[in-house]
C-alpha positions as CSV (number, residue, x, y, z in Angstrom):
1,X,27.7,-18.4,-1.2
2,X,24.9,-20.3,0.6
3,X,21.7,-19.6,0.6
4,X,19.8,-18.6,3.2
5,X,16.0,-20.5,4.0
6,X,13.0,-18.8,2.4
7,X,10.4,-18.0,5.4
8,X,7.4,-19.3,5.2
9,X,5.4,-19.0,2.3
10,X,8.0,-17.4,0.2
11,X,8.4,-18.5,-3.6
12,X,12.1,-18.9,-3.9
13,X,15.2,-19.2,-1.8
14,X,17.1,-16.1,-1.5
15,X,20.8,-15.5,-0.5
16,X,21.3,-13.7,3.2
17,X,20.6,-14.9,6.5
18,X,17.7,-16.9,7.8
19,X,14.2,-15.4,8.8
20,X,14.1,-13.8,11.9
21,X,11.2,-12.4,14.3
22,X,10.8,-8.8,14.5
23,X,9.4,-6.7,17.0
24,X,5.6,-5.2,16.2
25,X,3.8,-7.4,14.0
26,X,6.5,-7.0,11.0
27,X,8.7,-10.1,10.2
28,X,11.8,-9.7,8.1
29,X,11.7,-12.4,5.7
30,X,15.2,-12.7,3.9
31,X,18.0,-10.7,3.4
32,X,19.0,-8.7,-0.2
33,X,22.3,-9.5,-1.2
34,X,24.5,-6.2,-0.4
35,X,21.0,-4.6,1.3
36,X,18.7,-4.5,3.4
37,X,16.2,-7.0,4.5
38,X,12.8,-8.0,2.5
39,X,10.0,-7.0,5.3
40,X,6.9,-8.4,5.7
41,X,3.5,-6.4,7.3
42,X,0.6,-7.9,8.4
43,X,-2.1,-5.0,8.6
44,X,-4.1,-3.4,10.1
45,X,-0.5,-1.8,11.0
46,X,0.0,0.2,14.0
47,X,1.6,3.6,14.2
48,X,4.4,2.0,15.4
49,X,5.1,-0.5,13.2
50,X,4.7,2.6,10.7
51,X,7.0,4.8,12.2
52,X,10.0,2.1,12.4
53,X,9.9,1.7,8.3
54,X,12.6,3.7,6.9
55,X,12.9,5.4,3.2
56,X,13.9,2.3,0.8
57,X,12.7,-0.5,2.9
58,X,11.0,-3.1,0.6
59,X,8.1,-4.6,2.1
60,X,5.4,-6.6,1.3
61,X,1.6,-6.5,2.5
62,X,-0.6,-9.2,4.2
63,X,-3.9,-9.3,5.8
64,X,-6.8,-6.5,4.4
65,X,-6.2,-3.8,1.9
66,X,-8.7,-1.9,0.8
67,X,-8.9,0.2,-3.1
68,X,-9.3,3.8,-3.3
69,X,-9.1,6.0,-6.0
70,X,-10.6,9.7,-6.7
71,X,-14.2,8.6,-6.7
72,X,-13.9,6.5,-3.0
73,X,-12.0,9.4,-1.3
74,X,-14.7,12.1,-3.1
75,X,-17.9,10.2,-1.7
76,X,-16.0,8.7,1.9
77,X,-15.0,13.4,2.5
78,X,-18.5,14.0,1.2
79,X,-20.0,11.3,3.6
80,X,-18.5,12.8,6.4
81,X,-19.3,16.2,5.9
82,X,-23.3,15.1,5.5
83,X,-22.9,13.1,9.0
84,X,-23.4,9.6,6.6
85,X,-22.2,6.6,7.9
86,X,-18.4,5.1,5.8
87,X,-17.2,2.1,5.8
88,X,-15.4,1.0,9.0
89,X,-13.1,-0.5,7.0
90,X,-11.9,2.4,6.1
91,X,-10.4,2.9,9.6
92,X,-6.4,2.8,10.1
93,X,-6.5,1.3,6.6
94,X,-3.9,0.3,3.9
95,X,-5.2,2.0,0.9
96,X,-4.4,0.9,-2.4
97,X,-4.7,3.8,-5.4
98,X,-5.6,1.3,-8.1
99,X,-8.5,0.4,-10.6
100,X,-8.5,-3.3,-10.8
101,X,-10.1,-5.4,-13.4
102,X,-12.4,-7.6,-12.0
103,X,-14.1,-10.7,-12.9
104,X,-17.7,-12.2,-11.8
105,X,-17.9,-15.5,-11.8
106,X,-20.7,-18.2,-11.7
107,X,-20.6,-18.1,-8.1
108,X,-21.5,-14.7,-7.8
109,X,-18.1,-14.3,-6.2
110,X,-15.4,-11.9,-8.2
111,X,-12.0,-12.8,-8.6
112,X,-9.2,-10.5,-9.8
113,X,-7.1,-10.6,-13.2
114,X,-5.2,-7.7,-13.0
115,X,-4.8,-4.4,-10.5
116,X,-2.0,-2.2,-11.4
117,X,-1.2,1.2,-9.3
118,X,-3.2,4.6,-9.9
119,X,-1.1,7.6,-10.7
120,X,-1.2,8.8,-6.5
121,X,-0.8,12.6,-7.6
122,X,-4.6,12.7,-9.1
123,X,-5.5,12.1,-5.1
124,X,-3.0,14.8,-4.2
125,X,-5.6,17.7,-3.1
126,X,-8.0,14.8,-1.2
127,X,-5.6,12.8,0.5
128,X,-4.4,14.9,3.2
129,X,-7.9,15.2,4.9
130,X,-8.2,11.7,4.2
131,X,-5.3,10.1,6.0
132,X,-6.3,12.4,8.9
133,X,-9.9,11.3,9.0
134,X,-9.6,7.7,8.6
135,X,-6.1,7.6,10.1
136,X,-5.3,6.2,6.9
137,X,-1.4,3.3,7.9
138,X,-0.3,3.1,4.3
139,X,-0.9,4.0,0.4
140,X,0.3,1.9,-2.1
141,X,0.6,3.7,-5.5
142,X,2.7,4.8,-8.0
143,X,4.7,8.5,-8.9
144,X,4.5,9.5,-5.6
145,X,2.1,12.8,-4.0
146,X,2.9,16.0,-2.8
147,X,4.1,18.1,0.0
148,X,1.1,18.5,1.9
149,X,0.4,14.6,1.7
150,X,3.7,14.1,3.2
151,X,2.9,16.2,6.0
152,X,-0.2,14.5,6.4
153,X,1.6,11.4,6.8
154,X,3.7,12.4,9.2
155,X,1.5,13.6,11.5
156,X,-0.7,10.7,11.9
157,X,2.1,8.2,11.0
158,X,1.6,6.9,6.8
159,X,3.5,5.6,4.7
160,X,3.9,5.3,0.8
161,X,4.5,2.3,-0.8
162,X,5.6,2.5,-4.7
163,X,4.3,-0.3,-6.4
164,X,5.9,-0.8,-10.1
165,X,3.6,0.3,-13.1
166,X,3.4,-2.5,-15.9
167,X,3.2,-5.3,-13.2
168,X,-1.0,-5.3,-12.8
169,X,-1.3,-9.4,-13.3
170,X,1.7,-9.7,-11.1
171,X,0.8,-7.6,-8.3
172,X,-3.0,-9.2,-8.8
173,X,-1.3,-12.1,-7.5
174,X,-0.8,-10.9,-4.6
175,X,-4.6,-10.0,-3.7
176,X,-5.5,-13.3,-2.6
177,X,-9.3,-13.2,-1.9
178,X,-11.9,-10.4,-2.6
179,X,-13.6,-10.7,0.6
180,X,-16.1,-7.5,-0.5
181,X,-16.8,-4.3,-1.9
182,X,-18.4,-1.0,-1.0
183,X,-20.0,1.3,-3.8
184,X,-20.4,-0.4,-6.6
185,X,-22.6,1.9,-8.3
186,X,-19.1,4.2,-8.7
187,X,-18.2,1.4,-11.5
188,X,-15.6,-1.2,-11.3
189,X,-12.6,0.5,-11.4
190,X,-13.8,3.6,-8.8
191,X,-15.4,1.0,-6.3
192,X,-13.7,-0.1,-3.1
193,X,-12.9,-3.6,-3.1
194,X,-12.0,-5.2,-0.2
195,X,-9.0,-8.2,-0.2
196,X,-7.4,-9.9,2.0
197,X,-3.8,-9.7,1.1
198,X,-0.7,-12.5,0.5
199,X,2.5,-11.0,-0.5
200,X,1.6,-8.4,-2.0
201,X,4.3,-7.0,-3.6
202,X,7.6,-5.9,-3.7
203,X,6.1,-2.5,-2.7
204,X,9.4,0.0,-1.6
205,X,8.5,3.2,1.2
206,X,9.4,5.6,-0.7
207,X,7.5,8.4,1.5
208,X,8.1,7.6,5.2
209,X,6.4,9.2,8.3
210,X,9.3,11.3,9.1
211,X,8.5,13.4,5.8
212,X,11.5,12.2,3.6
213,X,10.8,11.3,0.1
214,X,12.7,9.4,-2.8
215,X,10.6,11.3,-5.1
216,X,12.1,14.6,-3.6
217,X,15.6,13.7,-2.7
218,X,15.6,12.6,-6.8
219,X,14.2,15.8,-7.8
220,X,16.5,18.1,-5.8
221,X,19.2,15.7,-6.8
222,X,18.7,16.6,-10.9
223,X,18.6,20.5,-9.5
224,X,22.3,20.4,-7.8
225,X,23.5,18.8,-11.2
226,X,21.7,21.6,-13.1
C-alpha cells in the first residue's frame, strides 16, 4: 500500500491520503490507517474550531499553551474575586494540567526536560468557574474530570485532550520555546509557563463540547457488563 506524503513538518510518512486544507484554522495532516485523520490546531482556537472536534479525534497543538495546575487556577479565581489584574494570556487559552521540570540556563532563558500531564480530577471543583471566566478552548491532561467540568465545557465550547502518562520527555518535545512565565514565586511545578507549541502531541478529545466523554461511555460500559 502506498504511502501517503507527510505534511509539513511531520517526522515520518504515514499511510492514507495526502494533507489537505481544512476549514477554521485546523489542518488534517495524514490519515490513520482504518481511522480517522491526524488533526492539527493552531491556537488561540476559536469556538468553532472547538465545536467541530468530535470524541476520538487525535490532534495535535501548535502556537501558545499555557500550564495550569491547582495553584494557577487557586490564585487566577482568587485574583478575580479581589478585582486583581490575571494574565491576559489566560484568555481563550489552551491550558495544559502539568508540572514541568524546568531548566535555567546560562542565558537566563529556561528550557524544558520533561512535562508530563497532571491528574485533571485534582482541578475538578475549580475548573468549571475557570473555563467560564477565562473562556478557557482546551485542557490537556490526563484521567479525565467530572460532570460539572463537562458541562462547563459545553457551554462555552472546551475541549479535553488526554495526553498519555509516562511520555513527559516525549511530550516535552513538543513545547518548543518557553516564551515566559507568570508566578514564579508558586514554585516550578505550580507556575504558569508560557510556550509556544510544535506538535504537541498525540493528544485524543476525549471530552468534547457536546458533553460526551470516553471516560463515561467506559465507565457505563463496565456497569452493563456487571
Amino acid at each position: 500500500m502506498p504511502y501517503g506524503k507527510p505534511s509539513r513538518g511531520c517526522q515520518h510518512r504515514v499511510l492514507g491520503d495526502p494533507p489537505r486544507k481544512c476549514q477554521d484554522n485546523r489542518f488534517r495532516c495524514h490519515v490513520l490507517p482504518g481511522g480517522g485523520p491526524l488533526i492539527s490546531l493552531t491556537a488561540p482556537l476559536s469556538e468553532k474550531t472547538v465545536r467541530d472536534l468530535s470524541l476520538g479525534d487525535v490532534v495535535y497543538i501548535n502556537g501558545p499553551v499555557v500550564t495550569g495546575r491547582d495553584d494557577v487556577h487557586i490564585r487566577a479565581l482568587e485574583y478575580l474575586d479581589e478585582g486583581k489584574p490575571v494574565p491576559n494570556c489566560l484568555e481563550g487559552a489552551v491550558v495544559y494540567h502539568c508540572g514541568p521540570i524546568m531548566r535555567k540556563m546560562d542565558s537566563g532563558r529556561y528550557s524544558v526536560v520533561a512535562a508530563g500531564p497532571t491528574t485533571s480530577a485534582r482541578m475538578n471543583s475549580l475548573e468549571p468557574r475557570f473555563i467560564r471566566e477565562f473562556g478557557i478552548r482546551a485542557i490537556i491532561g490526563k484521567g479525565g474530570m467530572s460532570q460539572e467540568v463537562a458541562e462547563a465545557m459545553k457551554e462555552v465550547g472546551c475541549v479535553y485532550l488526554a495526553a498519555t502518562g509516562g511520555a513527559a520527555v516525549s511530550l516535552a518535545e513538543g513545547l518548543s520555546t518557553v516564551t515566559g512565565s507568570e508566578w514564579e514565586d508558586l514554585g516550578m511545578p505550580e507556575t504558569m509557563w508560557k510556550f509556544e507549541t510544535n506538535r504537541l502531541g498525540p493528544l485524543v478529545v476525549a471530552m468534547d463540547s457536546k458533553g460526551n466523554s470516553l471516560y463515561e461511555q467506559v465507565r457505563n460500559g463496565l456497569k452493563r457488563e456487571y
